[in-house]
C-alpha positions in Angstrom: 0.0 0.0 0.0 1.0 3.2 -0.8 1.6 6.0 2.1 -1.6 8.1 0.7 -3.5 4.6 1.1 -2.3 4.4 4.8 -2.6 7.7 5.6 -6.8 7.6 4.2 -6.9 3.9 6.3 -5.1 5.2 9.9 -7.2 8.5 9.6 -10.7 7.1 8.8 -10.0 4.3 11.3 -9.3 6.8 14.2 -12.0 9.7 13.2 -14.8 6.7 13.0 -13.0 6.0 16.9 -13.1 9.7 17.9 -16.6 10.2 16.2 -18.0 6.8 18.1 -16.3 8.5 21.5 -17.9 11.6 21.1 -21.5 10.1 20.6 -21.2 7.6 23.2 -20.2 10.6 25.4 -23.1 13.2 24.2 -24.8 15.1 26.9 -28.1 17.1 27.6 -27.1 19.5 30.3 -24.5 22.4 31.0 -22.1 20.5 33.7 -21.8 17.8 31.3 -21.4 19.9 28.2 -18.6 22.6 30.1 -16.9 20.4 32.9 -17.5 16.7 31.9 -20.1 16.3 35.2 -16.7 16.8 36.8 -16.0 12.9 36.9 -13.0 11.9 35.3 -10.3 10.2 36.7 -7.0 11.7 37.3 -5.0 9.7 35.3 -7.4 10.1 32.1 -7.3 13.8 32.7 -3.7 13.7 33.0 -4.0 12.3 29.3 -6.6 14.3 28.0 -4.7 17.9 29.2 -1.7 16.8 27.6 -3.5 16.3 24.5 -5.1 19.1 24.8 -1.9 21.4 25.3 0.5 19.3 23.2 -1.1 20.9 19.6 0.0 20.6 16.2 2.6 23.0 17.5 4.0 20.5 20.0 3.6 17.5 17.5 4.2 19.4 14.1 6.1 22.7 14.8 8.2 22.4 17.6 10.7 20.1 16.3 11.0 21.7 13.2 11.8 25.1 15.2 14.0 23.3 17.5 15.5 21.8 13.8 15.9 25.2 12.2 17.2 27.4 15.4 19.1 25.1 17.2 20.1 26.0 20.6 17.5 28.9 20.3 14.9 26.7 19.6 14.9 25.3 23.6 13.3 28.1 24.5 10.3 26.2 23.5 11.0 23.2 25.3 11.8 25.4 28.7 9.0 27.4 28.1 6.0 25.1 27.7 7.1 22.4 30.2 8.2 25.0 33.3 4.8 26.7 32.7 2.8 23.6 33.6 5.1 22.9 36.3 4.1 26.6 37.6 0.3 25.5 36.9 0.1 22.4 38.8 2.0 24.1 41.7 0.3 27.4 41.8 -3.0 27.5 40.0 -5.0 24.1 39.3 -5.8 22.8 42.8 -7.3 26.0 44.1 -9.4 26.9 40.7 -10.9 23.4 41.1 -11.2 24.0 44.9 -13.2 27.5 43.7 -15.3 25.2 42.1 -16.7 27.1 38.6 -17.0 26.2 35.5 -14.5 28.5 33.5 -11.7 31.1 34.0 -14.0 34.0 33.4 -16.2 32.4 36.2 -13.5 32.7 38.5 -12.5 36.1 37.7 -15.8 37.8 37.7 -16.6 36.2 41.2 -13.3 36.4 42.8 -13.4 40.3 41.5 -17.1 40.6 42.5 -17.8 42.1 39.0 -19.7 41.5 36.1 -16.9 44.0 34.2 -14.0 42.0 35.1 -16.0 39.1 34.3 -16.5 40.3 30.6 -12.8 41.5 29.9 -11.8 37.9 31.0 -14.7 36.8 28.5 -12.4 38.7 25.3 -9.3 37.8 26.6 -10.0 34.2 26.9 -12.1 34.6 23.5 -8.7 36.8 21.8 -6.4 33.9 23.2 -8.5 30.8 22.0 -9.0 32.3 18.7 -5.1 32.9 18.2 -4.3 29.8 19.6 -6.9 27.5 17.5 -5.4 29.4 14.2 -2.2 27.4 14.4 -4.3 24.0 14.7 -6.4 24.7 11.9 -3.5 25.6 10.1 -1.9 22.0 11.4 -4.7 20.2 10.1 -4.7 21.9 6.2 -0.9 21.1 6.4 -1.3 17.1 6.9 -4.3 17.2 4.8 -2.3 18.8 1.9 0.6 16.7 2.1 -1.2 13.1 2.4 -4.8 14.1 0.7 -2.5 15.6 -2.3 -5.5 19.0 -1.7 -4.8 22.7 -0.7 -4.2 23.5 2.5 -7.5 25.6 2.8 -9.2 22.3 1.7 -7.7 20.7 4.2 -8.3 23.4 6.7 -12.2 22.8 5.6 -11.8 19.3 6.5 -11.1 19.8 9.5 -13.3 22.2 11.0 -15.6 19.8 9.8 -14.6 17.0 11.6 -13.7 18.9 14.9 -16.6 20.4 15.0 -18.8 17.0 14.9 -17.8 15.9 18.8 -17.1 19.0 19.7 -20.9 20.2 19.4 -22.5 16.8 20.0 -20.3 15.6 23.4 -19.2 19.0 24.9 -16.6 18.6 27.8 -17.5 15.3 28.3 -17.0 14.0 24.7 -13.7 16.0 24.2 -12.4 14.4 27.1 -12.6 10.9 26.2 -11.9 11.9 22.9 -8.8 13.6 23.5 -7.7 10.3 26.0 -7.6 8.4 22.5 -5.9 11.1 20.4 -2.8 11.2 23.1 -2.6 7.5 22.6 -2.3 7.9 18.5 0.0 11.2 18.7 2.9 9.8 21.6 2.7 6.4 19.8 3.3 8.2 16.4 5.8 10.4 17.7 8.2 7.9 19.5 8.3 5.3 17.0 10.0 6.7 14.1 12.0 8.7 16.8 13.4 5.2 17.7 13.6 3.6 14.0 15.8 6.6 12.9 17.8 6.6 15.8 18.7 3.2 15.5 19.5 4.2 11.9 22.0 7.1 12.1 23.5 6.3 15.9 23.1 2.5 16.4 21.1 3.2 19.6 16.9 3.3 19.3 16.8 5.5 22.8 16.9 9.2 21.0 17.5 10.5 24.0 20.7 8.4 25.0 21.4 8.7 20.9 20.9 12.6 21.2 23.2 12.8 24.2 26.1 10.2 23.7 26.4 9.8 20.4 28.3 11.9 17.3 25.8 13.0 15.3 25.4 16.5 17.1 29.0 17.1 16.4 28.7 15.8 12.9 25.8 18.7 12.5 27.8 21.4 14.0 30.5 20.7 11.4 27.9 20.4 8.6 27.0 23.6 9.5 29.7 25.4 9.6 30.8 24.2 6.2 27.4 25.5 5.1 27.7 28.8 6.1 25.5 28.9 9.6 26.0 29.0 13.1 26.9 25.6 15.0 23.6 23.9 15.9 24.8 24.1 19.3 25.7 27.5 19.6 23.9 29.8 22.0 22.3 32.7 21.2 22.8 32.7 17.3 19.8 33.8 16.2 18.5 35.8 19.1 19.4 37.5 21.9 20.1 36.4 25.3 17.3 39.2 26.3 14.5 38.1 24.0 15.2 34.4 24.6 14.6 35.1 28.6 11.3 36.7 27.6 10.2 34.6 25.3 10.6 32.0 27.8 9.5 33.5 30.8 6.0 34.6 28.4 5.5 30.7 27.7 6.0 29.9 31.1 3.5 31.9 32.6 0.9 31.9 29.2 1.1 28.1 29.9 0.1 28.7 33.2 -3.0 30.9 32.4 -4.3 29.6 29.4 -8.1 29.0 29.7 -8.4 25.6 28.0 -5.8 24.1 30.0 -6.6 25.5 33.1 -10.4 24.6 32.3 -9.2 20.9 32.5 -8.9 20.8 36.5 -12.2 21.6 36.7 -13.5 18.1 35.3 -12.1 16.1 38.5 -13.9 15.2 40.9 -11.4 16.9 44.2 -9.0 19.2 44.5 -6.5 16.3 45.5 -7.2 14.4 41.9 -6.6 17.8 39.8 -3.2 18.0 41.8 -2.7 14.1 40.6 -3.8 14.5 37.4 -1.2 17.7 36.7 1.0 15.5 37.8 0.1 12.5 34.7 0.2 15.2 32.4 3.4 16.1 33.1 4.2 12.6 32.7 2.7 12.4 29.6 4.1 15.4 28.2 7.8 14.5 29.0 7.7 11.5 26.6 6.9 13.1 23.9 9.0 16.9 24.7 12.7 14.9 26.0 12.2 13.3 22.6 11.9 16.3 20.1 15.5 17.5 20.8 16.6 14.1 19.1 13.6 14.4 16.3 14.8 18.0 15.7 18.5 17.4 14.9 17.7 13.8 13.0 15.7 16.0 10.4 17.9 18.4 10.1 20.8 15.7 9.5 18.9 13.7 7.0 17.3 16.9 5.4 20.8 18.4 4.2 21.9 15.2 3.3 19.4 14.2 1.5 18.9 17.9 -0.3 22.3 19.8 -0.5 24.6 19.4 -3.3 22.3 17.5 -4.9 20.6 17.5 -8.7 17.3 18.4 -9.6 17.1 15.3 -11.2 18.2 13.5 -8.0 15.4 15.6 -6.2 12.7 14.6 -8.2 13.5 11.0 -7.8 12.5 11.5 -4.3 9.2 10.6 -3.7 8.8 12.7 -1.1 10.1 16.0 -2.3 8.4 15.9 -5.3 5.0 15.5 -3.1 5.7 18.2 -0.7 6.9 20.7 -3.3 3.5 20.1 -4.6 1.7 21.2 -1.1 4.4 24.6 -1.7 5.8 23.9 1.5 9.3 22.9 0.1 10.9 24.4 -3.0 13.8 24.3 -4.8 15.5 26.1 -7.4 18.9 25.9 -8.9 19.4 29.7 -9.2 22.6 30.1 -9.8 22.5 27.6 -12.7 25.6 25.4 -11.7 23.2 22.2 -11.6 23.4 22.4 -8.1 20.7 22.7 -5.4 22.8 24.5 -2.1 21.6 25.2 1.1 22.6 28.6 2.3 22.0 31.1 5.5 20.5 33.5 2.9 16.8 33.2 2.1 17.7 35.0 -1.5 20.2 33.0 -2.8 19.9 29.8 -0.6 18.1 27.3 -3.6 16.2 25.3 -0.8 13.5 26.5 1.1 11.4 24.6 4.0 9.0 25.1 5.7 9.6 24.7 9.5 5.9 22.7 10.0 6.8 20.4 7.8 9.9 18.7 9.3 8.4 16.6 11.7 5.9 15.2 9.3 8.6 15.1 6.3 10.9 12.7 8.6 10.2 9.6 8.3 9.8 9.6 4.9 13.7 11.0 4.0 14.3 8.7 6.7 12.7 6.1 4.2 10.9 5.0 6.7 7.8 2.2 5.9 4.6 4.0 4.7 2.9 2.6 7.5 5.2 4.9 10.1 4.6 7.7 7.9 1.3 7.6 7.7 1.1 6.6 11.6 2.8 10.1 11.9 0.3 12.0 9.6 -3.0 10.5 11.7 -0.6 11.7 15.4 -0.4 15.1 14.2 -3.9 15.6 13.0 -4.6 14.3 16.4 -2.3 16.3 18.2 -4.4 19.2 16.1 -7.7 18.2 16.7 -7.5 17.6 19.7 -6.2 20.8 21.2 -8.7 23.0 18.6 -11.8 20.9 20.4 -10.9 22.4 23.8 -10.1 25.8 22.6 -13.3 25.6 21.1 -15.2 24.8 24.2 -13.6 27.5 26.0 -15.0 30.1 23.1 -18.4 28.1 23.6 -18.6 28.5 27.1 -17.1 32.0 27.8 -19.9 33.1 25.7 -22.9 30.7 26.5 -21.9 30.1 30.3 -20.0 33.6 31.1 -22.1 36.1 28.9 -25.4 34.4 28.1 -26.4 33.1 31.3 -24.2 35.1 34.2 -24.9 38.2 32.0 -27.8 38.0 29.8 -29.9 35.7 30.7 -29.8 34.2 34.2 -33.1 32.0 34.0 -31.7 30.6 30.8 -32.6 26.7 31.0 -30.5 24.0 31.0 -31.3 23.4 27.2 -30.5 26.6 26.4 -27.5 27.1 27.9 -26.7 23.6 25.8 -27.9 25.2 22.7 -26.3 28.3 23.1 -23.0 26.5 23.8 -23.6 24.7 20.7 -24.1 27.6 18.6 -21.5 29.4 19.8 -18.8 26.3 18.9 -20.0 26.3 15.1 -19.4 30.5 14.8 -16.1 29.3 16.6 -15.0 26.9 14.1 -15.7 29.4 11.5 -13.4 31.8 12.4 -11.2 29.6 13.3 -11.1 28.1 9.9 -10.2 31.6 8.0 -7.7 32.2 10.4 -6.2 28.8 10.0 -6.7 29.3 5.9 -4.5 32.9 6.3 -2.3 32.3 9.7 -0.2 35.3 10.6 2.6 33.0 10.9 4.0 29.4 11.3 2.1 27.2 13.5 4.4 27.2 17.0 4.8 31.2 16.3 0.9 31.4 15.9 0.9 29.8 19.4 3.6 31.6 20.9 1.5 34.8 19.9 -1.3 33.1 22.2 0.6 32.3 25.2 2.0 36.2 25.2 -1.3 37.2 25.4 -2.3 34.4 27.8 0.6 35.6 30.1 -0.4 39.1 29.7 -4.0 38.9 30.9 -5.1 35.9 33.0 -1.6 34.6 35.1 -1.5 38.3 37.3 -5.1 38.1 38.3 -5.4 34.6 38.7 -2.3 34.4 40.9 -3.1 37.8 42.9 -6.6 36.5 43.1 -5.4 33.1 45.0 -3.1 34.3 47.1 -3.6 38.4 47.3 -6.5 38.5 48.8 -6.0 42.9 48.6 -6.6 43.0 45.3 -9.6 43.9 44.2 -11.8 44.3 41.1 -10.8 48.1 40.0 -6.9 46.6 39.9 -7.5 43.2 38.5 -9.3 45.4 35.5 -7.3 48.0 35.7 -4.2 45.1 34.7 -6.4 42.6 32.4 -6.8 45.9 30.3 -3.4 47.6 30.2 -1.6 43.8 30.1 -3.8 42.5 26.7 -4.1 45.7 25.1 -0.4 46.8 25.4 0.7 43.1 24.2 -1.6 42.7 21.6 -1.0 46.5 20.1 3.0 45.4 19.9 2.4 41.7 18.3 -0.2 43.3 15.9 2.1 46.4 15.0 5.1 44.3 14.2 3.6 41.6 12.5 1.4 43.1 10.5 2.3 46.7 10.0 6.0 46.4 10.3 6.6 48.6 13.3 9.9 48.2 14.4 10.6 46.0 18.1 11.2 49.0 20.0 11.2 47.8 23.1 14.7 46.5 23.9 14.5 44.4 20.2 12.2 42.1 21.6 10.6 39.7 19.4 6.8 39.9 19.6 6.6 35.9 20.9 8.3 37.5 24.1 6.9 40.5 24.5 4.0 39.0 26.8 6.3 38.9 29.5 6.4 43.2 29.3 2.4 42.7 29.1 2.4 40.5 32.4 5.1 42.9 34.4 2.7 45.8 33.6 -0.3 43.9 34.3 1.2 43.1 37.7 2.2 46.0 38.4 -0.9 48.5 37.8 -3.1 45.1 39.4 -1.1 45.8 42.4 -0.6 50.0 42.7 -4.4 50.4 41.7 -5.7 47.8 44.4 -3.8 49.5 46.8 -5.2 53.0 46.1 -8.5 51.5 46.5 -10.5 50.6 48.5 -10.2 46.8 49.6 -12.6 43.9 48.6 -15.7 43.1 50.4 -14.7 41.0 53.6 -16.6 37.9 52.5 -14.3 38.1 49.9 -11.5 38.1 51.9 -12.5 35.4 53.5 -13.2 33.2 50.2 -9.6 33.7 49.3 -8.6 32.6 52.8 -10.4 29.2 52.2 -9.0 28.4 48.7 -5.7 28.3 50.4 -6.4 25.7 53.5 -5.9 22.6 53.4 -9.1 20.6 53.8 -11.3 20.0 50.2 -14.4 22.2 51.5 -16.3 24.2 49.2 -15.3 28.1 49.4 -16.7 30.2 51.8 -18.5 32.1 49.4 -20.9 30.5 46.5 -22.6 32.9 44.0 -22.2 36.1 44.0 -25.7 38.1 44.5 -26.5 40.0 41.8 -26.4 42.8 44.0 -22.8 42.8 44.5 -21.9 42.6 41.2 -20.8 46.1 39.2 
């Protein structure tokens, strides 16, 4: 069979399995649709959030940013993991101690206002929507490649099939459903890790092959002969300054992104969110201590397999010839010498790849069998799918659970809370699906863009509202605004209108750090000229930090207390 027959067997197979999941798991009323009926076990929501959080630009992107950037590229790896370390430890027990159903919930009663409960309605909207673009995109990308359509056909596709369990099993269905997508994606990641391991170092760990053997140093000479920096080589593409940032901003946007921090709400205690934090972690170290060793495999094989070489010798690779079609690699012998030479310029170098294509484009220079490579193709549209469900949900639920019913209607029925949510997931996938069509960057830079403005908004008030109990609403807007709109304004003006990084050349995947230090700072100064939150208040804060898994002192806010 060939790899396009795979591929249409291994992803029919498992979207029949997600599809069946997400019907058996359909449900009629709001706690089941937004938190799952808060039931699942710890070690199944330790799978599901790493699904969930290890997207098409865990699977698909990271690697191939880790491949291109070398030593720069860890930032990625530092970033995302120390973020959810800071979530487990500071965040997820006492949200799901609080006891609500999203991140806007928490906000607008922690703040005791309806206002601060709306901002963190178009944050958490802004964030999800930036965030899902990069899936989307993920999707057209393996559905382009493997489908041999466009990758706005493949975006289609997509929001097609996400859509299906994300409207008909809510929380609930994504759950389950994302439980089998981490089993697909981490078994599609580590085994053509090990097969091309085995092939270049003798030794199928790629960890231990990473670490012990020579193929780093053979890369760094490679390099060098080419023209580039050492793979190994600190700092050679950014500065020491904007790789802190850009760390420190995935670090704490991991930490206060609403669809991951939405997860601890679905168990049943306290005590199991703290557990299942501690599977995900788990979970996400098999697949994140492997894409060091994935990332400089590719770039190994890719060189060799490119450089120096003839456009006839090209085309007679299967695999080039397929993905020059998608117009995600090209080649050109420019300088006529019957060449093809990889160079540090883009002008003159006569290869050009795409970064979200290395990971998928492995195994197959690696001549791997078409049954890996198609394995690998149905991981990341998992890894895709799955994370673009959940963002989804958040967008559903900040608007049917956070808007609709806290604001708008309040004697909105179960079924129409349902409906709403429904609704609101379908407008979702739309918008998602143009952005994913006309992405304002590569995948794992779409998602950085998120996490900035994740670190920006939601980390300072969430943190400040656990264990401040001081600050009160007129800060926590006060920061919410000045953190997102100062974040976004920068990322928006560089990217798209070419304003220069002006503050201290930082890039704008760090600048959410900036956002956050501004956000804790004018959170902090404002509370303090104000006057203090209500004393019950007080007094809810105090109980989200004791020990014992009691409900907080406070439940609802009265209407009447709300701004």
């Amino acid at each position: 069979m060939s790899v396009e027959a795979w591929t249409t067997l291994f992803v029919i197979l498992s979207f029949i399995g997600y599809t069946y999941i997400g019907w058996r798991s359909r449900v009629r009323d709001s706690k089941g649709f937004f938190i799952a009926d808060q039931g699942i076990p710890a070690i199944a929501n330790g799978a599901a959030t790493a699904a969930d959080w290890m997207s098409a630009a865990s699977f698909i992107s990271m690697a191939g940013l880790i491949s291109t950037l070398g030593y720069d590229g860890s930032i990625y790896l530092m970033g995302w993991t120390g973020g959810f370390v800071l979530l487990a430890l500071l965040l997820a027990p006492y949200l799901r101690k609080f006891g609500k159903y999203t991140v806007p919930d928490f906000v607008g009663d922690r703040y005791y206002s309806n206002v601060a409960r709306l901002v963190a309605v178009v944050a958490a909207i802004f964030i999800s929507l930036t965030y899902v673009a990069g899936q989307m995109r993920g999707v057209g990308i393996v559905f382009s490649r493997f489908l041999q359509v466009d990758v706005e056909t493949g975006v289609i596709i997509g929001m097609v099939i996400v859509g299906f369990f994300a409207v008909l099993g809510g929380m609930k269905g994504i759950t389950w459903t994302q439980v089998a997508q981490y089993s697909v994606l981490i078994v599609a990641y580590l085994i053509p890790a090990f097969a091309i391991a085995w092939i270049l170092t003798d030794n199928p760990i790629p960890q231990l092959a990473f670490t012990f053997s020579d193929i780093v140093p053979k890369l760094n000479q490679i390099q060098v002969d080419l023209g580039f920096s050492e793979y190994t080589q600190p700092f050679a593409n950014k500065s020491m300054l904007d790789v802190l940032f850009i760390t420190i901003a995935l670090m704490v946007g991991t930490a206060g992104l609403p669809h991951v921090i939405v997860r601890f709400y679905t168990v049943p205690n306290p005590r199991a969110a703290r557990y299942s934090a501690g599977w995900a972690l788990l979970f996400i170290a098999l697949l994140y201590t492997t894409a060091p060793s994935i990332a400089s495999f590719a770039r190994y094989n890719l060189i060799d397999s490119l450089h120096n070489k003839t456009i006839e010798e090209v085309q007679q690779l299967d695999w080039a010839t397929k993905w020059k079609n998608t117009e995600l690699l090209k080649y050109e012998d420019k300088n006529g010498n019957g060449r093809l030479e990889l160079t540090p310029d883009e002008e003159t170098s006569e290869v050009t790849i795409d970064r979200d294509i290395i990971v998928l484009s492995t195994p197959e220079v690696a001549q791997l069998s078409p049954l890996v490579i198609a394995l690998v193709a149905a991981g990341g549209l998992a890894a895709a799918l799955s994370t673009a469900s959940g963002l989804l949900l958040v967008i559903s639920s900040s608007i049917a659970h956070d808007v609709y019913y806290r604001l708008y209607n309040p004697q909105a029925s179960e079924a129409q809370r349902v409906m709403v949510g429904r609704i609101m997931v379908g407008f979702a996938i739309a918008v998602a699906g143009y952005f994913g069509m006309y992405p304002p960057g590569f995948v794992a830079q779409v998602v950085a863009f998120a996490f900035g403005l994740a670190a920006a908004s939601f980390f300072p008030v969430i943190l400040l509202g656990i264990f401040d109990k001081r600050t009160n609403r007129e800060g926590a807007i006060s920061g919410m605004i000045v953190g997102l709109t100062f974040t976004a304004f920068y990322i928006i003006g560089v990217k798209f209108y070419n304003m220069p990084t002006w503050f201290f050349d930082i890039s704008p995947e760090g600048i959410g750090t900036v956002g956050m230090i501004l956000n804790f700072i004018v959170t902090l100064v404002v509370s303090r000229l104000t006057p203090p939150p209500p004393l019950e208040i007080q007094e809810m804060v105090d109980m989200l930090r004791s020990p014992e898994d009691a409900p907080p002192a406070l439940g609802d806010i009265g209407e009447e207390q709300l701004d």
